[in-house]
C-alpha positions in Angstrom: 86.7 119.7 97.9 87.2 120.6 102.1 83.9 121.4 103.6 84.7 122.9 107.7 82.6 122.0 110.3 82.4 124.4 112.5 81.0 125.5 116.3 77.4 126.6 115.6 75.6 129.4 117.0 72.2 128.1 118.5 70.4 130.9 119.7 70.6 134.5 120.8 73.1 134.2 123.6 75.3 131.7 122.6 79.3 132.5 122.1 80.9 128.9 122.4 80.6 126.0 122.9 81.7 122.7 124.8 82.6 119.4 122.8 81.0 116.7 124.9 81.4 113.6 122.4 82.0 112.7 118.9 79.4 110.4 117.4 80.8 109.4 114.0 85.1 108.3 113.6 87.4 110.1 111.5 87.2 108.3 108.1 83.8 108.1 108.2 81.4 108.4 105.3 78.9 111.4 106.3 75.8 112.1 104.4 73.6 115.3 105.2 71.4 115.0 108.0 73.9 112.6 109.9 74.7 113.4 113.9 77.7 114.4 114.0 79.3 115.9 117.7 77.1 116.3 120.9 78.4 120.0 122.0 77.3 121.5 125.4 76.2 125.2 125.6 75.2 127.4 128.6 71.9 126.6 127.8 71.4 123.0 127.1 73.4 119.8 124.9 72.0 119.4 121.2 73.8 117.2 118.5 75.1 118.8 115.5 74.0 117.8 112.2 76.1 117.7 108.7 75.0 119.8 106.4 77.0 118.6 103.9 78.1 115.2 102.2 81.8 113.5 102.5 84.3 112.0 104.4 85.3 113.0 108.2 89.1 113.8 107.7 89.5 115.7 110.8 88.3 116.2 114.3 89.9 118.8 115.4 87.9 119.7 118.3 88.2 117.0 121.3 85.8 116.1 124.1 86.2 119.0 126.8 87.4 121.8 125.3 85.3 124.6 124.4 85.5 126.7 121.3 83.6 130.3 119.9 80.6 129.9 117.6 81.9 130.0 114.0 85.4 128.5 115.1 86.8 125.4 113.0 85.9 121.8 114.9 86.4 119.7 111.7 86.6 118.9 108.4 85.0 117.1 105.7 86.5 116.3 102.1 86.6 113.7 99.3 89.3 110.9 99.5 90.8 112.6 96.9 91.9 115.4 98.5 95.4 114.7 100.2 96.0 115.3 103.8 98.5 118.2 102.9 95.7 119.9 101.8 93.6 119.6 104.5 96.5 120.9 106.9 96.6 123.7 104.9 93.0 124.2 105.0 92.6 123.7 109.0 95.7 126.3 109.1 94.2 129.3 107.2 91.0 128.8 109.8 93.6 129.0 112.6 91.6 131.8 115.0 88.5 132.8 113.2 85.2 132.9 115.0 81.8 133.9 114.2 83.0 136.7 111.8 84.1 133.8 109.0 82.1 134.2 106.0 80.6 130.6 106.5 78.8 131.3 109.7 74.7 132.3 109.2 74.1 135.0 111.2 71.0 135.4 113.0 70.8 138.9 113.9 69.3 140.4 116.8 65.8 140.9 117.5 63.7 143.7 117.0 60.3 145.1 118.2 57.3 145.9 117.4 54.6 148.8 118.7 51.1 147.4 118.8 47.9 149.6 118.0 47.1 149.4 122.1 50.6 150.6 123.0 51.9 147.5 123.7 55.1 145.7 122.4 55.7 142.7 120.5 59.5 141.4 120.6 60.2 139.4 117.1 63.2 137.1 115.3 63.6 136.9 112.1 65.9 134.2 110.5 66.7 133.9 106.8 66.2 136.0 104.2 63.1 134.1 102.2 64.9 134.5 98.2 64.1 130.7 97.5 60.5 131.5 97.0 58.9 129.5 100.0 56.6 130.5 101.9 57.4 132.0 105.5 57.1 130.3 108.9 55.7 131.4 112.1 57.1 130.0 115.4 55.2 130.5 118.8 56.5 129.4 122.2 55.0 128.1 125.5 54.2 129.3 128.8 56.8 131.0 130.6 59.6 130.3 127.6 60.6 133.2 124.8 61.6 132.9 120.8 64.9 131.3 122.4 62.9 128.2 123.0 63.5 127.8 119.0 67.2 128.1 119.0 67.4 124.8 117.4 65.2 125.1 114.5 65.1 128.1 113.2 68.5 128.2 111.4 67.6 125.1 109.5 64.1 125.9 109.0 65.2 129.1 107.6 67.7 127.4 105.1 64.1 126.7 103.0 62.0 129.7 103.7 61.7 133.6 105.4 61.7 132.7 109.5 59.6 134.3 112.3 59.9 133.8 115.6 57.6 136.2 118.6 57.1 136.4 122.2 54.1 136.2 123.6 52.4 138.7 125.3 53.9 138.4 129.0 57.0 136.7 127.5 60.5 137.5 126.9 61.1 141.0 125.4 57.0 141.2 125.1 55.1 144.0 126.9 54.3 142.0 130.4 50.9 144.5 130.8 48.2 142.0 130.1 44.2 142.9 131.4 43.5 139.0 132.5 45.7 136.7 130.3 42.8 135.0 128.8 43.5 133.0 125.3 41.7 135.4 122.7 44.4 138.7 124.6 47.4 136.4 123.5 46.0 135.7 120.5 45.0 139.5 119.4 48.7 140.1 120.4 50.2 137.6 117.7 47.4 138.5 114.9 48.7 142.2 115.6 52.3 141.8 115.2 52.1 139.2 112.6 50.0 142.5 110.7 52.7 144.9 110.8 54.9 142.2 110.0 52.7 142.3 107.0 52.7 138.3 106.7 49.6 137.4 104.6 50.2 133.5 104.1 52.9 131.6 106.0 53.3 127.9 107.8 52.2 128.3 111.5 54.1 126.1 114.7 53.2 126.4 117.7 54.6 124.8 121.0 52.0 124.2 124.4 50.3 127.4 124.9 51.6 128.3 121.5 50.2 125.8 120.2 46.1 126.5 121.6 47.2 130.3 120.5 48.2 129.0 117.0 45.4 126.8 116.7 42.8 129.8 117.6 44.8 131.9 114.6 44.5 129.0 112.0 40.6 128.5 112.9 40.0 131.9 112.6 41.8 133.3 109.3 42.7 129.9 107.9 43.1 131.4 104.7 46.3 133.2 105.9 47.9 129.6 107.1 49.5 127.0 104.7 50.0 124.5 107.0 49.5 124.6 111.2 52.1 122.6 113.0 51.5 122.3 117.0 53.9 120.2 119.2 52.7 119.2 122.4 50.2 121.7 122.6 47.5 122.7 125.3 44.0 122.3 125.1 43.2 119.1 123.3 41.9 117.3 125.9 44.8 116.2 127.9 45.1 118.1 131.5 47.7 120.2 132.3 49.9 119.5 135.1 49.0 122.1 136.7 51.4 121.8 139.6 54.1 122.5 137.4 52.8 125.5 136.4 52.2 126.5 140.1 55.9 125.5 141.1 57.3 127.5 138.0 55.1 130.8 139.4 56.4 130.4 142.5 59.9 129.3 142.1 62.5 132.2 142.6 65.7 130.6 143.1 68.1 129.1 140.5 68.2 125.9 142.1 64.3 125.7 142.6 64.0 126.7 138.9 66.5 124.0 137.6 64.5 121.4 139.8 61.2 122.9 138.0 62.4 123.0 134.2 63.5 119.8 134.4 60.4 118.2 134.3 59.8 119.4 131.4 62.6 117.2 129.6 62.9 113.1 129.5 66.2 114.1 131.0 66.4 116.5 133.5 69.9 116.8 133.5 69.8 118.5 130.2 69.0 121.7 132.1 72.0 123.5 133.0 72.2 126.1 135.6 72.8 128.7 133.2 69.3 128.2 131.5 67.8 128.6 135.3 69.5 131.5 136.0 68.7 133.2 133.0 64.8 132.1 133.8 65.2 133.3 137.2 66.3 136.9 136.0 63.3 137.3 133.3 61.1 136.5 136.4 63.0 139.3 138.4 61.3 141.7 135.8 58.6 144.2 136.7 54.7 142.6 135.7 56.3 138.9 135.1 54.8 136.8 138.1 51.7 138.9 137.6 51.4 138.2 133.6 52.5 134.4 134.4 49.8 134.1 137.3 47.3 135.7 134.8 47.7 133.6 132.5 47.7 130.2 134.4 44.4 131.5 135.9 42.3 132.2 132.7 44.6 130.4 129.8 45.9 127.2 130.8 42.7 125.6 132.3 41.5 125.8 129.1 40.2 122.4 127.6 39.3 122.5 123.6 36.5 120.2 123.2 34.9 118.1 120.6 33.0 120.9 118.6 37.0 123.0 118.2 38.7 119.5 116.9 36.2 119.2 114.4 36.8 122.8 113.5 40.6 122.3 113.1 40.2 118.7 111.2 37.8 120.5 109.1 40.6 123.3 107.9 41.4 123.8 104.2 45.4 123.0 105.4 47.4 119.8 106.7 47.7 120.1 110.4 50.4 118.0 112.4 50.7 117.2 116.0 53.3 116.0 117.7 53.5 114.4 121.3 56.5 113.0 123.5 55.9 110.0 124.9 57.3 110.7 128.2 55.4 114.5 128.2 54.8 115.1 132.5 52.8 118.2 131.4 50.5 117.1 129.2 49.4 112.8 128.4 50.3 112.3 124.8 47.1 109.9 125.0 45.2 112.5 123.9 46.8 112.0 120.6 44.5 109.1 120.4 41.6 111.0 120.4 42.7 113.5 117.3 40.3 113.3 114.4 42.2 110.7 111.8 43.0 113.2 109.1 45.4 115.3 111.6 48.8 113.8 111.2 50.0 113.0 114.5 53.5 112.0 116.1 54.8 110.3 118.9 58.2 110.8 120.0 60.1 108.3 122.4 61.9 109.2 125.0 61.0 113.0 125.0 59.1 115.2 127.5 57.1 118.2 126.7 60.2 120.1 124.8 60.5 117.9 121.4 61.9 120.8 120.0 64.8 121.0 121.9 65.1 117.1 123.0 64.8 115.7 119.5 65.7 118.7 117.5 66.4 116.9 114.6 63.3 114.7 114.6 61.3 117.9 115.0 63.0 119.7 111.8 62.6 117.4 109.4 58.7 116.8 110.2 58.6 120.6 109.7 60.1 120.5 106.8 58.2 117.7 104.9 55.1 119.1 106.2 55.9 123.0 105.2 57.1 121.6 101.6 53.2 120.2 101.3 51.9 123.3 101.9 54.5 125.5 99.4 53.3 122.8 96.6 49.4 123.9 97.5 
């Protein structure tokens, strides 16, 4: 049996890919879930994980070079299977992309026409037949759905996928009346309506995550489970000279500088990623959405009487915290009521989703599964 490995697709944007380094030697014994090859995109290094079990017979794909989502990097096979075979194999791959059979498309998003004229822009990532139900994915302050691009292809390989952009954010209508917590909220309870989602799993990232919160407290019969990484509110102050310098930066190299405080390493911010930042803050209505929202939003503190109202939800809630978060002190983990599951990553900033991808998706899948079993 010969299992390719192939360049993924990670995201909306993302045609290739750059090998940076192997982690495991041909001959190896691979089991699913094992790192596999760091790879490089225009957006920012992630490790790819095996989806399936066997032996590394090939690596075809060497540090440096740089191949198109969905082309062949390596293979995997039993040790029964002789290396004629496999050459054969690694031939009849010889110039195929993203078009192979083999390669889960995303699609494209779409949008959606709120009741007060206004537009949500939504992802939507598998197609939900194993029965599961669906998942809900909400991103932080001045990021998009694209903050996600690691997740939600596995995610979806269990369940039915959503991803949104805030109100302000990404494709999102950028008209907002002050930017206040319950407006971004109203926004997501809208689209998640005509999206006619009625029970689903709920993960929220930093302002996401006080946005998801607010939905799970208020119809908490509509969420399974409430998943919130890093998120604002819960007692831990905002940097909010961060959020100042991201308003105000304009310039790639300003906005490279900026974005990488939010990572343990901010070299994993490429120039692409804040040049592509610096355009969405080009748009019409962006600074004054972002400045909006910093203003009535993020000085928001959730206080003792809200935990209790979240600890006291008929779900499993999980938090998760990087240690080295420069946005918001993972010490207020410490604080949580004891019945919230909480994590602490090391060596990860205020992006665990993208810094410790892997970490991320299996906590979100062990702590969806709980809620499918409910």
């Amino acid at each position: 049996m010969i299992t390719p490995i192939l360049m993924p697709t990670w995201g909306l944007t993302m045609e290739e890919g750059t090998i940076v380094q192997w982690l495991v030697d041909e001959g190896a014994e691979i089991v699913i879930g094992m790192d596999l090859v760091e790879i490089e995109t225009t957006k920012i290094a992630n490790v790819l994980e095996s989806q399936q079990a066997g032996i590394l017979r090939r690596r075809i794909a060497r540090p440096g070079e740089t191949y198109a989502c969905g082309q062949l990097i390596g293979v995997l096979a039993d040790s029964e299977t002789g290396d004629a075979a496999i050459e054969t194999f690694v031939g009849g791959f010889a110039g195929q992309a993203a078009t192979s059979e083999e390669v889960e498309e995303m699609g494209g998003p779409g949008h959606l026409d709120l009741p007060d004229g206004r537009t949500i822009r939504y992802l939507t990532v598998g197609d939900g037949d194993d029965g599961n139900l669906p998942a809900v994915f909400i991103h932080g302050f001045g990021g998009d759905l694209a903050s996600w691009q690691f997740n939600l292809p596995v995610i979806a390989q269990d369940r039915k996928t959503y991803a949104l952009d805030l109100p302000g954010h990404g494709g999102s209508s950028k008209d907002l009346k002050i930017g206040s917590l319950s407006e971004l909220v109203s926004g997501v309870v809208d689209a998640l309506a005509l999206l006619q989602l009625e029970n689903f799993h709920l993960v929220g990232h930093s302002l996401g995550g006080a946005v998801a919160a607010a939905i799970a407290i208020a119809a908490p019969d509509c969420v399974a489970t409430l998943s919130l990484i890093a998120p604002v509110g819960f007692g831990s102050e905002i940097d909010m000279s961060y959020v100042k310098d991201f308003i105000a930066a304009q310039r790639t190299r300003d906005l490279q500088r900026c974005l990488g405080r939010l990572f343990h390493d901010p070299a994993a911010v490429s120039r692409q990623m804040a040049d592509d930042m610096a355009q969405y803050k080009r748009l019409d209505g962006v600074p004054q959405a972002l400045q909006k929202i910093a203003d009535n939003c993020l000085s928001l503190e959730i206080g003792d009487d809200h935990l209790r109202q979240i600890s006291a939800l008929p779900l499993s809630v999980m938090v998760v915290w990087g240690k080295d978060d420069a946005i918001l002190s993972p010490e207020a983990l410490l604080t949580l009521p004891a019945d919230i599951t909480r994590h602490e990553l090391d060596e990860v900033g205020h992006m665990p989703q993208m810094e410790a991808a892997s970490q991320i998706n299996d906590l979100l899948k062990a702590h969806m599964t709980k809620g499918d079993c409910v």
